[in-house]
Structure formats: structure tokens, C-alpha cells
Backbone bond lengths (Angstrom), bond angles and torsions (degrees), N, CA, C in turn:
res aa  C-N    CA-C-N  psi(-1)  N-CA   C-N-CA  omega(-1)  CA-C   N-CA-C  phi
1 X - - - 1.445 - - 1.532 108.43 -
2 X 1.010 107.01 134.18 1.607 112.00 -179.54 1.620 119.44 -80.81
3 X 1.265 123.86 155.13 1.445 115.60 -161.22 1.625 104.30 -71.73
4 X 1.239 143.39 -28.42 0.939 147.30 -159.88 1.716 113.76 -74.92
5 X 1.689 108.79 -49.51 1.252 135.82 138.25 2.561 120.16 -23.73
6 X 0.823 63.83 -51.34 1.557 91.48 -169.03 1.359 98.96 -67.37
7 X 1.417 112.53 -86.58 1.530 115.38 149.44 1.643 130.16 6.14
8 X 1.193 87.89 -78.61 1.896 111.66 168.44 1.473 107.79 -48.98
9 X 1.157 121.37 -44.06 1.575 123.80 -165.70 1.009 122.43 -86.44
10 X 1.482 113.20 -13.13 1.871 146.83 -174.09 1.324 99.03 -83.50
11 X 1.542 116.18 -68.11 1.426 138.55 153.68 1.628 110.35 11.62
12 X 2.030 75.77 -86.09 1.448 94.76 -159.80 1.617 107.89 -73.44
13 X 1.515 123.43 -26.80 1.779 114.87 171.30 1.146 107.85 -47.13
14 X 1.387 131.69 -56.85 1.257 134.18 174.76 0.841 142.31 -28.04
15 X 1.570 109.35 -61.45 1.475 124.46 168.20 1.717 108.62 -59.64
16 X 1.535 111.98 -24.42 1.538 102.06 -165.39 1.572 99.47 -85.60
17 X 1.977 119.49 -22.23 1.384 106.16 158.61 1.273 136.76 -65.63
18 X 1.481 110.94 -27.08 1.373 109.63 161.67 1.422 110.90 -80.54
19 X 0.770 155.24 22.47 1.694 152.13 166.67 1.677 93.81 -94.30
20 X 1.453 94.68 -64.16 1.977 111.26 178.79 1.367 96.90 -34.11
21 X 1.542 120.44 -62.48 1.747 116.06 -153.92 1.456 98.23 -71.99
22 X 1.454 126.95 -31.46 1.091 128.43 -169.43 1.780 112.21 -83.54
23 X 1.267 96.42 -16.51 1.752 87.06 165.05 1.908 117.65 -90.43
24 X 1.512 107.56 -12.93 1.378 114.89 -174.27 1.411 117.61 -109.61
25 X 1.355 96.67 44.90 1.439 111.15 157.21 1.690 126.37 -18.95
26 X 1.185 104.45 -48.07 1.395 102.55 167.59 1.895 132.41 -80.06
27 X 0.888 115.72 -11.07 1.221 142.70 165.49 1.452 107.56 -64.68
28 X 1.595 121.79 78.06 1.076 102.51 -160.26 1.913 120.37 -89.53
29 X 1.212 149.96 -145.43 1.232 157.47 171.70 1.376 113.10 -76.72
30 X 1.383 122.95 -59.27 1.871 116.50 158.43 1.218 110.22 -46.11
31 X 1.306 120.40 -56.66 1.765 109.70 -174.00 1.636 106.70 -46.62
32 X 1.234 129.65 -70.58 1.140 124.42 -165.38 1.381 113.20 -68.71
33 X 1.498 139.98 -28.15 1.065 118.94 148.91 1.677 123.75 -59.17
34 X 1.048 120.41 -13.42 1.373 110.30 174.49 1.617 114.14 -78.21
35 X 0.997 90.19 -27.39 1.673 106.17 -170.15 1.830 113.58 -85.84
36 X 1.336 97.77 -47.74 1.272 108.03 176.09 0.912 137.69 -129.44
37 X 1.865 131.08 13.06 1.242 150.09 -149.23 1.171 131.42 31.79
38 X 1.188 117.87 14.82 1.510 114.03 167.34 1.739 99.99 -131.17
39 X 1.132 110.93 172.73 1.250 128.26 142.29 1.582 130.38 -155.56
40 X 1.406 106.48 -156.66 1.659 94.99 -160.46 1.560 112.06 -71.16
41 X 1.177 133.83 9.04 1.758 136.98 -178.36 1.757 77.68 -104.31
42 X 1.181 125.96 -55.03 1.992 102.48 179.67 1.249 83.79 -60.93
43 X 1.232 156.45 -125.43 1.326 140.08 -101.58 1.857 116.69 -48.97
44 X 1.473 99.28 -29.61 1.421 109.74 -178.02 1.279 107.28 -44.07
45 X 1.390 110.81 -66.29 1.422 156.84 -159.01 1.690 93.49 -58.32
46 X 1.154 124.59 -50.43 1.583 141.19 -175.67 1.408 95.44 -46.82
47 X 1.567 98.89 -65.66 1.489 122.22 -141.87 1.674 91.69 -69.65
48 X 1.316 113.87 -23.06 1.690 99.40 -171.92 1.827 95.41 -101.67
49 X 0.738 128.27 -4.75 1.773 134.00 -176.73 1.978 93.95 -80.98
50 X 1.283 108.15 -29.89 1.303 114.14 -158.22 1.703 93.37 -98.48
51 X 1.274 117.06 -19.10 1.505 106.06 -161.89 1.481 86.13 -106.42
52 X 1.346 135.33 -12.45 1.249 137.74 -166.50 2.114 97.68 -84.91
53 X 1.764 105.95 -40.97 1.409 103.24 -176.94 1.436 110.09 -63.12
54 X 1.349 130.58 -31.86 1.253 150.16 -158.47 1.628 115.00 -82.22
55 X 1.244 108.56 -22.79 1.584 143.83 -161.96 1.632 116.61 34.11
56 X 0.894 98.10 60.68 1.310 129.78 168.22 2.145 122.20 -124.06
57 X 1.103 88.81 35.90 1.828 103.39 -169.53 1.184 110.41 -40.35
58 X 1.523 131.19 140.81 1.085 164.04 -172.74 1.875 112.89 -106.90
59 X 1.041 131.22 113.34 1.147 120.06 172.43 1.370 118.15 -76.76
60 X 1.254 114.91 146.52 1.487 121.76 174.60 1.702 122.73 -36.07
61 X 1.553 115.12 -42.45 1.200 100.12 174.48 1.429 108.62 -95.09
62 X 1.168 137.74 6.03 1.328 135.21 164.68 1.783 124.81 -86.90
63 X 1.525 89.73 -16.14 1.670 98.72 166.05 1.407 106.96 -79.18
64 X 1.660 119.68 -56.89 1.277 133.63 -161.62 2.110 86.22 -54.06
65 X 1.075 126.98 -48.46 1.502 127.05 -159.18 1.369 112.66 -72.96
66 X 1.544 107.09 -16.67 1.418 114.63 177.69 1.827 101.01 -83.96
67 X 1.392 104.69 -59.92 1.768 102.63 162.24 1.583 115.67 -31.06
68 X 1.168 108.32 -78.12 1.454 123.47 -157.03 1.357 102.74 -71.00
69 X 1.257 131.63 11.71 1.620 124.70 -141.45 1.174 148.99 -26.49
70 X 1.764 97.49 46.25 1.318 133.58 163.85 1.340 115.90 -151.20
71 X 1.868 122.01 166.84 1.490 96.15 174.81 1.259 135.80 -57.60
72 X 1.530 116.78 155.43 1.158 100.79 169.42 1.375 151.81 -67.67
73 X 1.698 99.72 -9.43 1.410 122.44 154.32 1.658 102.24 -33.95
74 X 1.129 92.91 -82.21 1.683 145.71 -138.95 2.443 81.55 -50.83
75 X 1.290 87.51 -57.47 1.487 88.87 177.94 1.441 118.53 -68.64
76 X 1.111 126.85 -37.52 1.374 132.64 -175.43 1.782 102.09 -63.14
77 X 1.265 124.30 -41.55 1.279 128.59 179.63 1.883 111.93 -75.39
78 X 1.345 120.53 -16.82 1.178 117.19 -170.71 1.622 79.33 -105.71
79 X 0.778 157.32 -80.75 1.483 157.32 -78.55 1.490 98.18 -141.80
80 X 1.242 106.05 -62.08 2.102 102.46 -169.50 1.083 110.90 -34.08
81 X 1.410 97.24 154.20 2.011 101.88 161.27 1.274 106.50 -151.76
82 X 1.437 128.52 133.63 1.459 138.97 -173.95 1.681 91.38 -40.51
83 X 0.913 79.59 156.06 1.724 99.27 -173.19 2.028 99.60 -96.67
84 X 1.272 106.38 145.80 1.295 94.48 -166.95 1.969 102.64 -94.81
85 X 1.368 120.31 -172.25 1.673 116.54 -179.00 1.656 89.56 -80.57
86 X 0.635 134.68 -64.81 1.517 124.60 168.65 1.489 136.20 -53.73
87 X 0.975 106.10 16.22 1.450 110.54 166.06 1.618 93.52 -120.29
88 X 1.267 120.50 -49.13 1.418 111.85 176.25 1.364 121.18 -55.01
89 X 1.534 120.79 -25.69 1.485 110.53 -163.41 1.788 97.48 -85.18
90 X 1.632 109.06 -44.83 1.750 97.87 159.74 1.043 119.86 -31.30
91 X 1.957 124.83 -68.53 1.213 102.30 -177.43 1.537 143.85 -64.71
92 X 1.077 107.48 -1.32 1.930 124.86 -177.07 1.881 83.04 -99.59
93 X 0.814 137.77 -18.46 1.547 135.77 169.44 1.516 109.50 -66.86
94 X 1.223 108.73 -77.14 1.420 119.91 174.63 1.159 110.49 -33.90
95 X 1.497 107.72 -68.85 1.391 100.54 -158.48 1.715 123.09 -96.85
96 X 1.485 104.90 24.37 0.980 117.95 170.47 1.898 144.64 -90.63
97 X 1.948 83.51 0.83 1.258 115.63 170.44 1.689 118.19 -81.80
């Protein structure tokens, strides 16, 4: 496969995880870091580390809006949910290694 090809296909997974995260609203940011160590503020975070090598920089809330595909205000108020003592004590678990 040629890089250009490759590229395109990278692209498009992407976009179909942000479509994915953006349909699973309930699925919140602890869960998937608990589950999988990242979540959608790492991908934010990626996406502007990556636009920064490229020099073409992305600001923080313009990455987070491309993730969230809305602000991140704007999502945190529709979507968040207090995090429970057990979801927090996983995450101070996890990531305490």
C-alpha cells in the first residue's frame, strides 16, 4: 500500500472514532481511561502535539472541538457526570504505577 493510500485510511479510522466517541455520549472520559488509558482530552492533546510537529498548530480548544465536536464547555455541561469513588480509586490505581 502506498503511503498516500495509508494516510487516507488513518484519516478515515479516525474520523470514524470520533464519530464513535461522539455517538457514545455516555461512555464517559474515566471509563475509557480506566479501560484503556486514554481518553478523548488524550486524543485532543495528540491531535495538537501532532499539528504543532507539522507547524501548522492547533489550539487547545480547537483540538478539544474537533474531538468533542463541540465545545468543550458546551460538552462537559451536556454530557459529564461526577465521577463516582470507584471509578476514581481505579483511576489513582492505574495510574499510579
Amino acid at each position: 500500500m502506498d503511503d498516500n493510500t495509508s494516510t487516507k485510511l488513518e484519516a478515515a479510522a479516525f474520523r470514524r472514532l470520533l464519530s464513535h466517541l461522539n455517538e457514545r455520549t455516555d461512555v464517559q472520559n474515566i471509563d475509557l481511561m480506566n479501560l484503556a488509558g486514554f481518553c478523548r482530552n488524550c486524543l485532543s492533546r495528540w491531535y495538537r502535539e501532532e499539528s504543532i510537529k507539522l507547524n501548522n498548530e492547533v489550539s487547545n480548544e480547537e483540538a478539544r472541538k474537533i474531538v468533542y465536536g463541540m465545545p468543550y464547555n458546551d460538552w462537559k455541561d451536556k454530557f459529564q457526570k461526577e465521577a463516582s469513588k470507584e471509578q476514581m480509586e481505579k483511576l489513582e490505581k492505574n495510574h499510579s504505577n
